[in-house]
GUDREN-689490 format. One line per field, with one value per residue (C-alpha): y, z, x; residue in three letters. Coordinates in steps of 0.05 Angstrom, whole numbers, plus 5000, padded with zeros to 4 digits. Example, Ala and Ser with C-alpha at 12.3 -4.5 7.8 and 13.67 -1.06 7.14 Angstrom:
Y	[4910_4979]
Z	[5156_5143]
X	[5246_5273]
tivo	[ALA_SER]
This chain:
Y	[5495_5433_5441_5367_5394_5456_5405_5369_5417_5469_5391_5385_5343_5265_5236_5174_5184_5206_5192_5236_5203_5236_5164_5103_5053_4995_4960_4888_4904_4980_4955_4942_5019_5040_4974_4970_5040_5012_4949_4996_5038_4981_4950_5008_5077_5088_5131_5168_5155_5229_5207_5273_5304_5315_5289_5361_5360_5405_5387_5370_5327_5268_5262_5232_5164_5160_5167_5107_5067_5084_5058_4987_4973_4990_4941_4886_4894_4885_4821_4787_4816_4840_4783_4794_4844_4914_4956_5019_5088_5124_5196_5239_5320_5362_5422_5452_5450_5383_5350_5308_5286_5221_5199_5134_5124_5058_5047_5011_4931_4884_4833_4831_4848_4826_4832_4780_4777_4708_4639_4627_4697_4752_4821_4851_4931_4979_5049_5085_5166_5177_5114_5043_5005_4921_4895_4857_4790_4836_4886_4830_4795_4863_4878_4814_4838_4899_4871_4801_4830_4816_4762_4716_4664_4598_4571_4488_4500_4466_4510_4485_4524_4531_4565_4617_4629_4702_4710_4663_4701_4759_4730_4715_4799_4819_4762_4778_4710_4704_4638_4617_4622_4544_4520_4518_4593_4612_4559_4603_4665_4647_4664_4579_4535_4475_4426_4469_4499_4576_4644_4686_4743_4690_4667_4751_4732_4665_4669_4654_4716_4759_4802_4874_4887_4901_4953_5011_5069_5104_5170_5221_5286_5347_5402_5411_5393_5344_5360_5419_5395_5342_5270_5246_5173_5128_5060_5009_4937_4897_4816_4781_4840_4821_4842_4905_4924_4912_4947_5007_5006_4994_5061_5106_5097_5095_5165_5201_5223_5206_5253_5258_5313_5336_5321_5362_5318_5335_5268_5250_5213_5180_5206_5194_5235_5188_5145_5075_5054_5102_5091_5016_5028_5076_5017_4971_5004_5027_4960_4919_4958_4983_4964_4916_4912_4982_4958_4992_5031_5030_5054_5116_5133_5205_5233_5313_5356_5363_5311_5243_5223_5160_5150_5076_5057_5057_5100_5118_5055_5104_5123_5200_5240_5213_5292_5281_5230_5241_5202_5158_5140_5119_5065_4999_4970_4928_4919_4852_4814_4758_4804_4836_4756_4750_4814_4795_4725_4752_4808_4860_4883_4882_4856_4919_4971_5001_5022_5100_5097_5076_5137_5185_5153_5154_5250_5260_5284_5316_5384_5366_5374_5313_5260_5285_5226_5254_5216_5225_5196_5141_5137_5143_5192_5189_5243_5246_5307_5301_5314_5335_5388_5451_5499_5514_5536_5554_5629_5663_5637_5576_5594_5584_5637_5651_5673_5748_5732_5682_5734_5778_5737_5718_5788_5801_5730_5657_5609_5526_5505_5488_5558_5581_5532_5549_5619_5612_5562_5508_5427_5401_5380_5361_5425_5470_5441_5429_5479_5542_5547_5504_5539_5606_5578_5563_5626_5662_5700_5655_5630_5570_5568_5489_5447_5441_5369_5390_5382_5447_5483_5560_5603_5672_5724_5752_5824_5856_5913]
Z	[2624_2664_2733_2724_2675_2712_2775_2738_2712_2774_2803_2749_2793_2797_2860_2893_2855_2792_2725_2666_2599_2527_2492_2518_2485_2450_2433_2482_2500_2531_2546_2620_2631_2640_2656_2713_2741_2735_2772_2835_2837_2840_2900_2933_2938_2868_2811_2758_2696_2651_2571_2529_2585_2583_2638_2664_2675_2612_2566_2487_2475_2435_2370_2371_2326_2386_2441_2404_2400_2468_2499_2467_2481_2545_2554_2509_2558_2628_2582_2571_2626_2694_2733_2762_2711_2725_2732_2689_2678_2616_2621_2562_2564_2497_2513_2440_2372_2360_2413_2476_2544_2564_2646_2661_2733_2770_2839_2896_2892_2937_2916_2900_2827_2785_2724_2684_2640_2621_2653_2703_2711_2748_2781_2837_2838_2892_2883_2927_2934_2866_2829_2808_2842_2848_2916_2962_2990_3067_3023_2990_3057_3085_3032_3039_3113_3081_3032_3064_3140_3189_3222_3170_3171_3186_3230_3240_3318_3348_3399_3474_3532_3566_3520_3519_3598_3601_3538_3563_3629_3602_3564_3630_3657_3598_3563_3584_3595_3645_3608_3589_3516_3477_3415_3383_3395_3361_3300_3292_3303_3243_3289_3291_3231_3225_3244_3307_3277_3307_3255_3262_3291_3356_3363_3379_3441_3473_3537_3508_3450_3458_3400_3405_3340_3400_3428_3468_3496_3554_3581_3629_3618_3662_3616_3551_3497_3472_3466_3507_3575_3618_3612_3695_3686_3622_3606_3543_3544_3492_3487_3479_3462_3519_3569_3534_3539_3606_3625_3586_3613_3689_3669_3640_3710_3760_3723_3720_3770_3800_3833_3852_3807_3841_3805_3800_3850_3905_3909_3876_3823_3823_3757_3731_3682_3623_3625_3627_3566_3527_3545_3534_3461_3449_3465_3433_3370_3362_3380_3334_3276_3278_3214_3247_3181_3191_3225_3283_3296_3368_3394_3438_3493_3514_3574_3580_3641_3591_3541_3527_3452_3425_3360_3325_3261_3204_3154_3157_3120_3123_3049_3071_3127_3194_3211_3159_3207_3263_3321_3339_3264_3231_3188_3216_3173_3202_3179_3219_3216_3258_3313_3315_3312_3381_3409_3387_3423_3494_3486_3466_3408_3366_3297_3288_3298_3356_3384_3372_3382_3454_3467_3433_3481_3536_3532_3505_3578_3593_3594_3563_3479_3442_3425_3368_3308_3264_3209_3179_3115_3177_3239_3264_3323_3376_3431_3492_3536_3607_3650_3707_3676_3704_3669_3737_3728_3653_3634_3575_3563_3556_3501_3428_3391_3352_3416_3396_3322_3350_3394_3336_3289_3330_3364_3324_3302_3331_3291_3286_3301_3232_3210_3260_3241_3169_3176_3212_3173_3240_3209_3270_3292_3367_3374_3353_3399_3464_3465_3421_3441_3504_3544_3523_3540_3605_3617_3597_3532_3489_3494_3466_3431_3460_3499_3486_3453_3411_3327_3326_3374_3356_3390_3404_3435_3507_3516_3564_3607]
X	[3613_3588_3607_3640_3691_3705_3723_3769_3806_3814_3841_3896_3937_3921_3904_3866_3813_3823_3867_3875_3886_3896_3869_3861_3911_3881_3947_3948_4019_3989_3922_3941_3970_3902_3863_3903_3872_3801_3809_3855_3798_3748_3785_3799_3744_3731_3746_3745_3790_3782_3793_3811_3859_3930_3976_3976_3895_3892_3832_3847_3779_3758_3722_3658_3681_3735_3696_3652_3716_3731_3676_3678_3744_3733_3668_3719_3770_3730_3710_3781_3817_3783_3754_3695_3666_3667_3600_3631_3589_3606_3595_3605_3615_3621_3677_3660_3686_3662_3700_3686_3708_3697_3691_3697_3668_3686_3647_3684_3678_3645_3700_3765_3789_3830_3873_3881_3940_3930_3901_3954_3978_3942_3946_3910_3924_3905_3892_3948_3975_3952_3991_3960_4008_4009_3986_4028_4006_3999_3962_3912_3896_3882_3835_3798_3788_3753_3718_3694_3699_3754_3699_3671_3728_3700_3761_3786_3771_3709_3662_3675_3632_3704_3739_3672_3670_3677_3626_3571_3585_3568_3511_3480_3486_3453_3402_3323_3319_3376_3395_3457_3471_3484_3517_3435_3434_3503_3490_3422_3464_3508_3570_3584_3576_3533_3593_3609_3661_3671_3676_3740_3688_3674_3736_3755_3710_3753_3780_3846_3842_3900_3917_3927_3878_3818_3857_3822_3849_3817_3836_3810_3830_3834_3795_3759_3809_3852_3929_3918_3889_3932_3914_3894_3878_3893_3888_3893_3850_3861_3839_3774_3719_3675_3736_3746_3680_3670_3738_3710_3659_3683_3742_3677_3637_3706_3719_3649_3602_3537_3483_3409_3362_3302_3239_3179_3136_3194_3225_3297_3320_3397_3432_3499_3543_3527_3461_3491_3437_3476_3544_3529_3503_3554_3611_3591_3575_3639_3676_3614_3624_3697_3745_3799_3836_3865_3929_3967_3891_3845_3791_3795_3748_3759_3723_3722_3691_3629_3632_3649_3676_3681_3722_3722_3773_3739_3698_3628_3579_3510_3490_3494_3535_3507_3486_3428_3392_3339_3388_3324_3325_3394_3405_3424_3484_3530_3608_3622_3570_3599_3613_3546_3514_3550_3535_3467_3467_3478_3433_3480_3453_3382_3378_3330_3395_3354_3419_3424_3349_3366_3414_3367_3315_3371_3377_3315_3279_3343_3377_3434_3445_3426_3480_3522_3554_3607_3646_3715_3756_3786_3739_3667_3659_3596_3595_3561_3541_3548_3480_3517_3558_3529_3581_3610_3681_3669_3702_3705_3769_3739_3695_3708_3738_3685_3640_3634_3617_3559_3533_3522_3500_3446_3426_3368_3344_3346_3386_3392_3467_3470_3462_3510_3559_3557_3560_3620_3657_3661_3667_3660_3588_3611_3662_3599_3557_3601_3651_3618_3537_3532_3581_3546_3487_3500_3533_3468_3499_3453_3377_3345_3278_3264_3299_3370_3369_3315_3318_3282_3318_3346_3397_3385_3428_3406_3395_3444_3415]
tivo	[UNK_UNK_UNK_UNK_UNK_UNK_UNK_UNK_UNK_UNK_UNK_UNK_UNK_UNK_UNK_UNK_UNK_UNK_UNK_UNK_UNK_UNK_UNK_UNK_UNK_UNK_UNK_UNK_UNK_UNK_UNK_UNK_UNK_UNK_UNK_UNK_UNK_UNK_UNK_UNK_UNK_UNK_UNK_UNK_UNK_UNK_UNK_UNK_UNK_UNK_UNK_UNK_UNK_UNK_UNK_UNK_UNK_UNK_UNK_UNK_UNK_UNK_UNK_UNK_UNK_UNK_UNK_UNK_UNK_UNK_UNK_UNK_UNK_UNK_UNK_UNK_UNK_UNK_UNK_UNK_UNK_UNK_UNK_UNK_UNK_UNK_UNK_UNK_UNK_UNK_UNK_UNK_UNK_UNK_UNK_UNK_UNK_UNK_UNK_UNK_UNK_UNK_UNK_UNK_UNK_UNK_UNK_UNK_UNK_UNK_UNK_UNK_UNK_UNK_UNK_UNK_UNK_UNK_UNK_UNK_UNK_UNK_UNK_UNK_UNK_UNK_UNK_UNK_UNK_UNK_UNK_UNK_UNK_UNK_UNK_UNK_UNK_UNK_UNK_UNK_UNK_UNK_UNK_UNK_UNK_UNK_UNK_UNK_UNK_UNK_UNK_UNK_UNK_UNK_UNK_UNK_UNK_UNK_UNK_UNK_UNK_UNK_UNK_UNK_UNK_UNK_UNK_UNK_UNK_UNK_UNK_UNK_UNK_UNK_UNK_UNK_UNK_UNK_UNK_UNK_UNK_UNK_UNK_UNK_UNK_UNK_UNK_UNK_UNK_UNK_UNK_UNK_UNK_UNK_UNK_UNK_UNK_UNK_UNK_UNK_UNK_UNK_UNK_UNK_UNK_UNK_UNK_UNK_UNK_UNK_UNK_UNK_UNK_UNK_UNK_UNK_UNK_UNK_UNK_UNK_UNK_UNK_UNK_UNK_UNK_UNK_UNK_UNK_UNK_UNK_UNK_UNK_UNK_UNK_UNK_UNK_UNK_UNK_UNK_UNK_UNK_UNK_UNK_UNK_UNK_UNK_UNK_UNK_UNK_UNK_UNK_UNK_UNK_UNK_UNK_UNK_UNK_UNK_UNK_UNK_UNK_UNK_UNK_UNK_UNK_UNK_UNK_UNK_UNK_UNK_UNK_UNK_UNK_UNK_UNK_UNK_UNK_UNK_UNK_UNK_UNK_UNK_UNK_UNK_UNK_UNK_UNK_UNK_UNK_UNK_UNK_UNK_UNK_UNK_UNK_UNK_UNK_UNK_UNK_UNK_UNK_UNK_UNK_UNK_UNK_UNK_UNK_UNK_UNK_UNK_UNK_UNK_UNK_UNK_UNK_UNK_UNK_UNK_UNK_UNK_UNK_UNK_UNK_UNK_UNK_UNK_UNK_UNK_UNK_UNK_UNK_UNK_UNK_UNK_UNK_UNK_UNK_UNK_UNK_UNK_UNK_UNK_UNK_UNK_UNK_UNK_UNK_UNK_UNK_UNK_UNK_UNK_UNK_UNK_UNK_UNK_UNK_UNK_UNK_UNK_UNK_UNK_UNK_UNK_UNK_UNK_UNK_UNK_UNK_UNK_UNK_UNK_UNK_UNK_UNK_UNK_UNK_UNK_UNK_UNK_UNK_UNK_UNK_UNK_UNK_UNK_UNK_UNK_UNK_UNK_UNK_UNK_UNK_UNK_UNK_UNK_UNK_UNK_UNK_UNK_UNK_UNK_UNK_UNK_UNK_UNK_UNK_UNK_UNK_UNK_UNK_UNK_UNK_UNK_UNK_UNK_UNK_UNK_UNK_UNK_UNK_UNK_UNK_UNK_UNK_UNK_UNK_UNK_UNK_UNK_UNK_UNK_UNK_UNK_UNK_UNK_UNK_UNK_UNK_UNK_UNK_UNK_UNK_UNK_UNK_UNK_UNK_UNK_UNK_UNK_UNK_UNK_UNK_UNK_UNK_UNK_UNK_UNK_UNK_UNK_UNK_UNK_UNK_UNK_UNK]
């Protein structure tokens, strides 16, 4: 049976994401029990609405004159009643004896949906624990943030140079041209409308911006892990986003270290703990392209005694898991457009995306493992190896559990950290890389094949005399 089917019905139980239904209802008193379901998945992360299911999950099947009939009044019903028009993909399985199952598959909207009951009365419904449920006024704002972008409000306040000092301040640290940004610039930009008025996304940048939405939470703890080690230093910015970046920035370098590296010529080169280009990219990346319309959410900067992670609200926008891309090659797409525009107008940030390019650029002469980005359902992660981190102080103890089974997996033939990590079942990207095969690297249990921020790079077990 198609591996579809199967799916569905080892799920049995409905969720986000998916709806069973025996028959779709064509009755216009019942038509808006299951219409409803297509326009919440539309304006929230999809669906699937299964036709020829129980309520249980438990498949009874269509015949093929109803799946016909199904179909159209389907396509007559995003017609009359959901506003704009649904893109719907019909998907039809046979189970046997004649029967079908029909999918209905509803991608998530650019716009927000609606249902329209009649001229003057409609519905928006969002998706929520597994029920279609009617969205609050709170809820419909919000998801005008998501779908429009927290930024793209054109406001009724007129751009004044004083209200700006701190941002054209900063535009003057970081522009090539060392010249301070005008009102020309930020038209061009598209961050300040023709008529001077300013977008919501530069208006997070005024001297006088104090909401708690930019919130970022720095901490400094004393050891490898989170919830386990003791937090030493901590401190929250929130305000106009070219303060917090600066005071991120400022807590990153008062917290990490600096040091000289002999070169190969004999003569010294300053280093710090995190190459500043990459720190910098990192930063603003996450504060550029983090969701602000998840509410009571911040950015959190964590700095370990070989790592540095930094997590930003907000789900992943790449087409595929950011693991699948080269670091010096990922897809530039932005979420806040207005925000990146000023980022872009003080020399912040390249239209080009060049920013992971930067950090890749950044570790790629040094020792320490390349840059890791991972992605959850709610946040976007980017960690950064420290170059000073020498493993002293690092014990067995210290080692991931799965030390021993490494070892041996490895003894007799050199394998990628992908291999490693799916032989042993480890999600985590960054936990692989920082606290599993660079600590047993640098305690001589394991060998690499090329340097250790290589793509090609293999582990392989070191013989013990």
């Amino acid at each position: 049976m198609d591996s579809i089917i199967k799916d569905l019905e080892q799920t049995k139980i409905e969720n986000d994401q998916i709806e069973f239904k025996l028959r779709l209802e064509p009755d216009e008193d019942k038509i808006e029990k299951w219409a409803k379901t297509l326009v919440g998945f539309a304006n929230m992360a999809g669906g699937t609405i299964a036709v020829g299911f129980d309520n249980v999950g438990n498949m009874v099947g269509l015949e093929p004159d109803v799946v016909d009939q199904t179909k159209n009044l389907v396509l007559r019903v995003n017609d009359r009643h959901i506003f704009p028009h649904l893109t719907i993909e019909f998907e039809t399985k046979a189970i046997g004896n004649g029967r079908f199952i029909l999918l209905l598959k509803v991608e998530p909207a650019d716009q927000i949906i609606i249902y329209r009951r009649g001229d003057f009365n409609e519905v928006v419904y969002l998706r929520k624990n597994g029920a279609t449920l009617p969205a609050t006024v709170a809820e419909i704002l919000n998801l005008g943030k998501r779908k429009f972008g927290t930024d793209a409000q054109i406001l009724d306040r007129t751009f004044a140079k004083k209200d700006f000092s701190q941002y054209i301040q900063l535009g003057k640290l970081y522009r090539d041209d060392d010249k301070e940004i005008g009102l020309k610039e930020l038209i061009d930009q598209e961050v300040v409308a023709p008529d001077g008025r300013i977008s919501e996304g530069l208006s997070m940048f005024a001297d006088d911006y104090d909401s708690e939405e930019t919130l970022i939470a720095c901490r400094l703890w004393d050891g490898y892990d989170k919830g386990v080690d003791e937090v030493i230093d901590k401190k929250e910015f929130h305000g106009p986003l070219g303060v917090i970046f600066v005071e991120a920035m400022n807590f990153v370098k008062r917290n990490t270290r600096t040091g000289l590296i002999k070169q190969k010529d004999g003569s010294r080169r300053d280093i710090a703990s995190y190459p500043e280009v990459a720190l910098r990219e990192a930063l603003i990346n996450a504060i550029a392209h983090r969701d602000y319309s998840i509410e009571g959410t911040q950015i959190d900067v964590d700095i370990f005694k070989d790592r540095l992670i930094i997590a930003s609200p907000g789900g992943c926008l790449l087409p595929q898991d950011p693991e699948s891309y080269p670091l010096n090659n990922v897809p530039s797409i932005r979420r806040n457009r207005k925000i990146c525009g000023c980022f872009t107008a003080i020399g912040l940030m390249e239209k080009n995306g060049s920013g992971f390019a930067k950090i890749y650029d950044a570790y790629k002469d040094e020792k320490a493992p390349e840059p890791v980005l991972e992605a959850t359902s709610g946040s976007f992660m980017i960690v950064l190896f420290d170059l000073l981190d020498d493993g002293t102080g690092i014990q067995m103890s210290d080692l991931c559990p799965k030390a021993q089974e490494i070892l041996a997996y490895c003894e007799n033939e050199a394998h990628t950290r992908k291999e490693i990590q799916d032989h042993l079942g480890i999600a985590s990207r960054s936990y692989m890389t920082a606290k599993c095969l660079a600590p047993l690297v640098k305690k001589g249990y394991l060998k690499t094949t090329a340097r250790a921020n290589s793509p090609i790079v293999k582990y392989l077990t070191v013989k013990r005399k």
